[in-house]
C-alpha positions in Angstrom: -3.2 -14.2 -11.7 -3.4 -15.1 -8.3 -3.3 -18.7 -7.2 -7.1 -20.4 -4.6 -7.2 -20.3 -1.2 -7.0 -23.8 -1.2 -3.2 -23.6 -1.8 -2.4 -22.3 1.1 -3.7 -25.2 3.4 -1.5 -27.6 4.4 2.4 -27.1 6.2 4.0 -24.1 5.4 7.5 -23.5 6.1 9.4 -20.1 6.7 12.5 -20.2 5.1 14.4 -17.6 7.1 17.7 -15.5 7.2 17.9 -15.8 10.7 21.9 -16.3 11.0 21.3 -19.3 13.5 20.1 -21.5 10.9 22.6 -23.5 9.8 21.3 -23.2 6.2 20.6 -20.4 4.1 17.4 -19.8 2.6 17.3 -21.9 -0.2 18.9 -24.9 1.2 16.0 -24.3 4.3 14.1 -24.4 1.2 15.0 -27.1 -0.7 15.1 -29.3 2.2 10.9 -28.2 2.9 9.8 -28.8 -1.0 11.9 -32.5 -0.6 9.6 -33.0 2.6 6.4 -32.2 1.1 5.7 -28.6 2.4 2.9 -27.2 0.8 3.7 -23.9 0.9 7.1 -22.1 1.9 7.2 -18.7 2.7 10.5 -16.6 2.2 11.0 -14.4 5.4 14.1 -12.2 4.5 14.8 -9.7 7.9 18.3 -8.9 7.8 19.5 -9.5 3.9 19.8 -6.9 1.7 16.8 -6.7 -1.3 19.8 -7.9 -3.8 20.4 -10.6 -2.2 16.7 -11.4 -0.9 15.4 -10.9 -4.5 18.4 -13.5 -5.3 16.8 -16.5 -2.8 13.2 -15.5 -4.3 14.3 -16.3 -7.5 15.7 -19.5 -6.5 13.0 -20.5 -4.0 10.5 -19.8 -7.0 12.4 -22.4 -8.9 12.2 -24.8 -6.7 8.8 -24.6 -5.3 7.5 -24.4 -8.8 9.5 -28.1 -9.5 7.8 -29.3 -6.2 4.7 -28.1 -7.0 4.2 -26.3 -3.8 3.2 -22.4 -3.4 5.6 -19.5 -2.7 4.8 -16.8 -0.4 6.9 -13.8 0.0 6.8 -12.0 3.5 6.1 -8.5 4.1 7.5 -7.3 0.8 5.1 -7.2 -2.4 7.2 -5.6 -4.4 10.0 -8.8 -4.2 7.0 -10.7 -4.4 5.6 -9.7 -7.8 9.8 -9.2 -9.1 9.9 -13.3 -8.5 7.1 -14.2 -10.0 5.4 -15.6 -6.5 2.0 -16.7 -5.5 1.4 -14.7 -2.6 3.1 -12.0 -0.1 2.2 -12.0 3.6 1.5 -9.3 5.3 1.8 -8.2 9.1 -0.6 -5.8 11.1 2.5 -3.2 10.3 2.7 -3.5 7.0 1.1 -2.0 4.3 -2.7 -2.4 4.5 -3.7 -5.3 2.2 -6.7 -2.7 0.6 -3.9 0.1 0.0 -2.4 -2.5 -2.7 -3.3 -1.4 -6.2 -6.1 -3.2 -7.7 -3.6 -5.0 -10.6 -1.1 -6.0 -7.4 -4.1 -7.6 -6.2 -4.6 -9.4 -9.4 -1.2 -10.8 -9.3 -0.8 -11.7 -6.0 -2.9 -13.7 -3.4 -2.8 -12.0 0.2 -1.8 -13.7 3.6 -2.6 -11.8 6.5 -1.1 -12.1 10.1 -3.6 -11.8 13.2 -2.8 -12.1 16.5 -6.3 -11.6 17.9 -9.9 -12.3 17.4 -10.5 -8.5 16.6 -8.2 -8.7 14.1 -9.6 -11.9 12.7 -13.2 -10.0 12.4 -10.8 -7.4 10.7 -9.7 -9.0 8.1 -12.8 -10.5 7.1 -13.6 -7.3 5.6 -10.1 -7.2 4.0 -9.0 -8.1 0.5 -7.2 -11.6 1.4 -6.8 -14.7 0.8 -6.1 -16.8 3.9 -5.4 -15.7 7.7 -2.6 -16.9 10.1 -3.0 -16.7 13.6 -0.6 -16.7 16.4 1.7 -17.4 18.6 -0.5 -20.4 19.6 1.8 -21.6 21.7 5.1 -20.0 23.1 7.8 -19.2 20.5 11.7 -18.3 20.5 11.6 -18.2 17.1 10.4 -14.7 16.6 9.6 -11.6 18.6 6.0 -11.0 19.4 4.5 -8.5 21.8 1.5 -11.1 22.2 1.0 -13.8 24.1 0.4 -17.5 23.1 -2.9 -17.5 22.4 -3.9 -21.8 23.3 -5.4 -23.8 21.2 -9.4 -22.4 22.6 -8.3 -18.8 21.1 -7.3 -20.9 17.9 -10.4 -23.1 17.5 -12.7 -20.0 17.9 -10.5 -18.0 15.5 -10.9 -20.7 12.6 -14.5 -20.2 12.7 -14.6 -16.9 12.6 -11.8 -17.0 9.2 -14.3 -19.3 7.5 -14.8 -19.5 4.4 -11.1 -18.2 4.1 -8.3 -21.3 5.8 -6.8 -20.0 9.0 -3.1 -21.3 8.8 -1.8 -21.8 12.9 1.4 -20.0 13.6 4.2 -19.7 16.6 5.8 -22.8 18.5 4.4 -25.6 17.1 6.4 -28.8 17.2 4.9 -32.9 16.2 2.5 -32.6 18.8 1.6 -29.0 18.3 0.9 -29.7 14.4 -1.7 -32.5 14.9 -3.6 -30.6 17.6 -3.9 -27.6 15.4 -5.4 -29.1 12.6 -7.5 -31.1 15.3 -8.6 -27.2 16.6 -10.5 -26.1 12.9 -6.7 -24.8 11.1 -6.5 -25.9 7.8 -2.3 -25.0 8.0 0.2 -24.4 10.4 3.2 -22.7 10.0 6.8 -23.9 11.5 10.1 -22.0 11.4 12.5 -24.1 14.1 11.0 -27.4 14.1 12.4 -27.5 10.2 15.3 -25.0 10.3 16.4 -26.2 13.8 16.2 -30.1 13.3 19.1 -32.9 12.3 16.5 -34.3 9.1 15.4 -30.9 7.6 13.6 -33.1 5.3 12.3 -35.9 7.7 11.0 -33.3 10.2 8.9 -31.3 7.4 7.4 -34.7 6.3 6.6 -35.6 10.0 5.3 -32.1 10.3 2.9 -32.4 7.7 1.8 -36.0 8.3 0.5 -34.7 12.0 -1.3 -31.7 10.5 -2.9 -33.9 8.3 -3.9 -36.3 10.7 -5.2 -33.5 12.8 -7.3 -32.2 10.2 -8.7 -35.7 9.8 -9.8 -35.7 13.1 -11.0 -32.5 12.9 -13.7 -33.4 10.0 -11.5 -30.7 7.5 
């Protein structure tokens, strides 16, 4: 049965087989449930599906202990094999209506957009929450958009509502709290976790300035 929006607000952080990480996915992971993610998402590009459905497995473990929510991205299939809360899917990937009715059942529904049209989009769209990006510049992954500022963002949020808009590409300390200041109830980070000294430390930073952003912000 899939898990309420509601678990999908708050930090969420992209545990990622990127080889410049100097962890693996499940210590990226580890380190974000011992920080008090809310939400980490499994982002598996390069490893094979052995070894991806291997870290799932893992991840699923550990989130479960922490009590935070596991998102599985682009693949539903891996998804429903480890027993996760959600996949995340891209504007490429399979359309979130094209998912059979019981997958649906199983499995909340993130949904990448990267523009206000697509925000309108997905309103129409079997999901569960929306992420929107790059808000501001990001080295972390390719995108054929361009950061989209924090206006963009704000107007986005409204338009997601009633479903939580989660922030998305280059957001740092600074870049979390004025986020959750613009209307998003989320934001996700990939290098400000995976690329810091305190994996652990940075995540609770992170998540203390969303929060204090979405104080601000009335959310």
């Amino acid at each position: 049965m899939s898990v309420g929006a509601e678990r999908f607000a708050g930090l969420h952080v992209l545990a990622d087989d990127d080889p410049r990480w100097k962890h693996d996915p499940v210590a990226q992971a580890r380190a974000a449930c011992a920080g008090g993610a809310a939400v980490v998402q499994l982002r598996a590009k390069s490893a094979t599906d052995r070894q991806a459905l291997e870290w799932a497995h893992a991840i699923r473990t550990l989130t479960r202990d922490a009590g935070a929510a596991f998102v599985v991205n682009d693949r539903f299939d891996l998804a429903l094999l480890a027993d996760a809360d959600a996949v995340h899917l891209g504007q490429d990937d399979v359309p979130p209506a094209r998912l059979p009715e019981d997958v649906r059942k199983r499995l909340a529904i993130g949904r990448s957009t990267h523009t206000l049209e697509q925000v309108h989009a997905a309103a129409d769209e079997p999901v569960t929450y929306l992420a929107f990006g790059p808000v501001f510049g990001t080295a972390s992954k390719v995108s054929p958009y361009d950061a989209r500022g924090l206006d963009a963002l704000a107007e986005a949020c409204r338009a997601a509502t009633p479903r939580p808009l989660v922030a998305i590409g280059g957001i740092d300390l600074d870049g979390a709290r004025r986020v959750g200041a613009a209307g998003a109830r989320g934001a996700a980070v990939i290098s400000a976790v995976l690329g810091a000294d305190d994996p652990v430390e940075a995540t609770r930073a992170l998540a203390r300035a969303l929060a204090a952003g979405c104080g601000e912000a009335g959310t």
